[in-house]
Phi, psi and omega in degrees: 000155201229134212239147165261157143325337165270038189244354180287106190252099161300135182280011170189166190314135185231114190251108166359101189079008179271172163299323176310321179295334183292329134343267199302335174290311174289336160316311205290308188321317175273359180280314173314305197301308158327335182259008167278301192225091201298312187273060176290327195291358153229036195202155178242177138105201197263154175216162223200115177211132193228065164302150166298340193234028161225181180275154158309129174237171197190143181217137219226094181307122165289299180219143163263150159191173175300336187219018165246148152233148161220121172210161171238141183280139177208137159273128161267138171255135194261086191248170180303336156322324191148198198213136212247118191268117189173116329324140193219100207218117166272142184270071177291092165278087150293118187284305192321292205273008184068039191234169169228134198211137170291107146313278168211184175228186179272108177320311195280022183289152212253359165281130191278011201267277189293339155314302192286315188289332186274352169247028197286133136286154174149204167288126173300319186329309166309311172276328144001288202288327173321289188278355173292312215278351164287356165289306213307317173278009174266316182317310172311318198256323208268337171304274193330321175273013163067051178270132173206144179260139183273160099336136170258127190300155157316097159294149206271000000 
């Protein structure tokens, strides 16, 4: 059985932009990343998914800890220049409560969206809700698009 975000029942009134909702965003989130990249919870190190109709992603362990990953989710761009990481988005895994939360992204990101939300004033709360849920539809289009992260070997 393949479990979704719309498999999420709150256990009490969950009001838009509230905390709960936000929760129940962070729920959803690790339920998406888990169906990207099924073993995180038993591996370090880089991961790699290269679909024919999208850009490359990658996803990169950081910190490690027992019931934590911190990692960043990224799209690659290949320019002459160097290979361009945008959306570069850090990552909080809780494995215990089963959640996922935006840390932060790379301020120089060339999207003016995500540029104007990583410098957002406000309710932390708001900038919470703002960047989860911009994970969350992004978690949403690389499922749709036939994305899975892979482990990348080790070099030999």
């Amino acid at each position: 059985m393949i479990l979704t975000d719309s498999d999420i029942v709150p256990m009490c009134v969950i009001r838009p932009g509230g905390f709960g909702a936000l929760m129940a965003l962070y729920e959803g989130n690790f339920i998406k990343l888990s169906r990207l990249v099924p073993e995180l919870a038993e591996r370090s190190g880089s991961y790699l998914s290269r679909p024919d109709y999208d850009c490359d992603l990658q996803l990169k362990v950081e910190e490690m800890s027992r019931y934590t990953r911190v990692v960043r989710l990224s799209y690659l761009f290949y320019e002459p220049s160097g290979v361009v990481a945008d959306p570069d988005l850090d990552l909080r895994v809780y494995l215990d409560a089963r959640l996922v939360e935006v840390k932060g992204w790379a301020v120089g990101s060339r999207h003016r969206v995500l540029h104007r939300l990583a410098g957002q004033a406000g309710r932390a709360l708001d900038r919470r809700w703002a960047q989860n849920m911009v994970l969350s539809k992004w978690l949403d289009y690389l499922l749709d698009n036939g994305h899975y992260l892979e482990p990348v070997p080790a070099p030999a």
